[in-house]
C-alpha positions in Angstrom: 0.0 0.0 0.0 2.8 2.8 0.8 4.7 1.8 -2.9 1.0 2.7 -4.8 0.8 5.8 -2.2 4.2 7.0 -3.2 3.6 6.1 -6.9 0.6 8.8 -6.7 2.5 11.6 -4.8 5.6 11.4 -7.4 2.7 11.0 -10.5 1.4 14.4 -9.0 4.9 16.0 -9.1 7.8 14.9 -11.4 7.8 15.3 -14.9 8.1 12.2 -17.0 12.0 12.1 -16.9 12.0 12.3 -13.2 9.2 9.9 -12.6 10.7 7.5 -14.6 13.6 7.3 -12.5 12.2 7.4 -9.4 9.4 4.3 -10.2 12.9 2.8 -10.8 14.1 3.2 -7.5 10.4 2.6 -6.3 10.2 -1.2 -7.3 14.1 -1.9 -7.9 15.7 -0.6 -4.7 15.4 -3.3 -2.4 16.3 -6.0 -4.6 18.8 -3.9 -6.3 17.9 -6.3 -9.4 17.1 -5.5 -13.2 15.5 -7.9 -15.5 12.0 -8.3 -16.7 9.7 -9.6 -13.8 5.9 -8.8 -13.5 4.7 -8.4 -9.9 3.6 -6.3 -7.2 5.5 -3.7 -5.6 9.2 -4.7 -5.2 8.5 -8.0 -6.4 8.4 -6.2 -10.4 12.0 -6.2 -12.2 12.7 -3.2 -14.8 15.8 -3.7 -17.1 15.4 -0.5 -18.8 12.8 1.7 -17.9 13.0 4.6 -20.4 9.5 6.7 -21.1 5.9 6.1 -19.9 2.9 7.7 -20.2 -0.5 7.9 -18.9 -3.6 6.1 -20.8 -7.3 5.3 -18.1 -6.0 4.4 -14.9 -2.7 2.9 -15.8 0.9 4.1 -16.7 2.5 2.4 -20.0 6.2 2.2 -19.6 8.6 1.2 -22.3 10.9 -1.3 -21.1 13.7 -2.3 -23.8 11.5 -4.8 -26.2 7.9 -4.2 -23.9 5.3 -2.2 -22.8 4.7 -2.5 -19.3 1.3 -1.7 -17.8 1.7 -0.4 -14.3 -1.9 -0.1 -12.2 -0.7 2.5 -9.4 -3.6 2.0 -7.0 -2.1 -1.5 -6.8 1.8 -1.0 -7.6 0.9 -4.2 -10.0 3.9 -4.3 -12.9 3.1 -6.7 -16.0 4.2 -6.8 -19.4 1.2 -5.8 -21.8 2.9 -6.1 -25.3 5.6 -7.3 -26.5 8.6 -9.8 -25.0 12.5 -10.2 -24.7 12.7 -11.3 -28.3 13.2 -8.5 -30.3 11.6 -8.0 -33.8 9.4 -6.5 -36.0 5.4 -8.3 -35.9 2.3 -6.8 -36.1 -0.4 -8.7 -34.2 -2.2 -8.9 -30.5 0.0 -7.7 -27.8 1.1 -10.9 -26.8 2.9 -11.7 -30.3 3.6 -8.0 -31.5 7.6 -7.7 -31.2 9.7 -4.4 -31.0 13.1 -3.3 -31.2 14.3 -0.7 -29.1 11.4 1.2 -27.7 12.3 4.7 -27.8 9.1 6.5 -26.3 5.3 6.5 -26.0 2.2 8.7 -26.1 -1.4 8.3 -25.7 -5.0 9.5 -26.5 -7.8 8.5 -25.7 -7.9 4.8 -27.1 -4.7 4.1 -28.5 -1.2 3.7 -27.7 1.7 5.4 -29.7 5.4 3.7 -29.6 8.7 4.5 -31.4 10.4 1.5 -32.7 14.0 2.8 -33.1 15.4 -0.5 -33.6 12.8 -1.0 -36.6 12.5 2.4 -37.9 9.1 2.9 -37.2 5.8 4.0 -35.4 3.8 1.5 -34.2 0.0 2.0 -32.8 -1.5 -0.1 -30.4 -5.3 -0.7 -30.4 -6.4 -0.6 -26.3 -9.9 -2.1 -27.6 -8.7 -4.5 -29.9 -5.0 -5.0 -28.2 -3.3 -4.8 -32.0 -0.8 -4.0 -32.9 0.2 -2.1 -36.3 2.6 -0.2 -38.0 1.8 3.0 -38.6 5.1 4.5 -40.8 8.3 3.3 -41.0 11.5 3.9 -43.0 11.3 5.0 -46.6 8.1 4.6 -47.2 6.3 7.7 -45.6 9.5 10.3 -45.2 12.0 10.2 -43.3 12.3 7.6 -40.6 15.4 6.7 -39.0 15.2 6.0 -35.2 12.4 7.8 -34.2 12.8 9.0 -30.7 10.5 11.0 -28.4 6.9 10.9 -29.1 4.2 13.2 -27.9 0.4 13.5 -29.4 -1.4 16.8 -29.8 -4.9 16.6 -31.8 -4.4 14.3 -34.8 -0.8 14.6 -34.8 2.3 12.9 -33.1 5.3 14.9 -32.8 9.0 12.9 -32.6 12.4 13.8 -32.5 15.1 12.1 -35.4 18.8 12.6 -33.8 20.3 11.6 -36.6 18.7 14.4 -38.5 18.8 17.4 -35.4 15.0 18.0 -36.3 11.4 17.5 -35.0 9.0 15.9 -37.1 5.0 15.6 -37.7 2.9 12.5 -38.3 0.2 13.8 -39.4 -2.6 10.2 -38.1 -5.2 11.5 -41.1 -2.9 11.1 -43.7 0.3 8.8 -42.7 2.1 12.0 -44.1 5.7 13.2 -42.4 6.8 16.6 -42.3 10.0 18.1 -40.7 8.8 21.0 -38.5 10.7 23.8 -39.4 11.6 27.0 -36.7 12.7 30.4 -37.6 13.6 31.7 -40.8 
């Protein structure tokens, strides 16, 4: 009860960076473990905990080649899509396989993922728990280790290091633009 307590208070007052580190400490700090374990409290294992966001009542962590579902009235950890094997399959969330999850966003009824490893953008159907590809490299502009992702309207904004440039999906019309600043 104190862990789900504490994983409201630091919900309430971190920004996603800072929250992200701290559920570290909040479920890995006793056992001073990593891996991939789903569980309650200090029981759950994290290898690589990198962005999360908020989508109902639970918090969607990317966690190397998963999504982890984190219910903080309970301080229950499992791994919603996703698994250790790395790859590129669009299907439920219990065959779908990433690469590299490199950040996640949310409306109202979806999930949004980067799939560095693969190149690509990958949706995730809350209703249907499927999986698809939504761009990926070559095909719909330029996509080469998306990074970042953040959803405003009918858009999703990401960041491409490689390029040193922030970039529009625009969920209408699968089209990419680079967004451009200044003159």
């Amino acid at each position: 009860m104190a862990i789900a307590y504490s994983l409201q208070i630091i919900i309430g007052i971190g920004s996603q960076k800072r929250i992200l580190k701290l559920v570290k400490l909040l479920f890995l700090r006793e056992t001073k473990k990593t891996g991939i374990a789903d569980g309650i409290g200090i029981k759950a294992q994290f290898s690589d905990p990198l962005f999360m966001t908020k989508l109902g009542e639970f918090l969607y962590v990317t966690d190397e080649h998963r999504i982890r579902r984190i219910d903080p009235q309970t301080a229950e950890v499992r791994t919603f899509a996703g698994s250790k094997k790395s790859g590129w399959v669009d299907d439920s969330v219990s065959k779908a396989r990433f690469y590299r999850l490199r950040g996640i966003t949310a409306d109202s009824h979806a999930l949004y993922v980067s799939d560095c490893g693969n190149d690509t953008i990958r949706k995730i159907e809350i209703k249907t728990a499927k999986v698809t590809t939504l761009i990926e490299k070559g095909l719909n502009g330029k996509i080469d280790c998306p990074y970042g992702l953040t959803k405003l309207q009918s858009n999703v904004y990401f960041v491409q290091l490689s390029y040193n440039a922030i970039f529009k999906l625009n969920l209408d019309t699968l089209k990419v633009e680079t967004l451009r600043f200044g003159s």
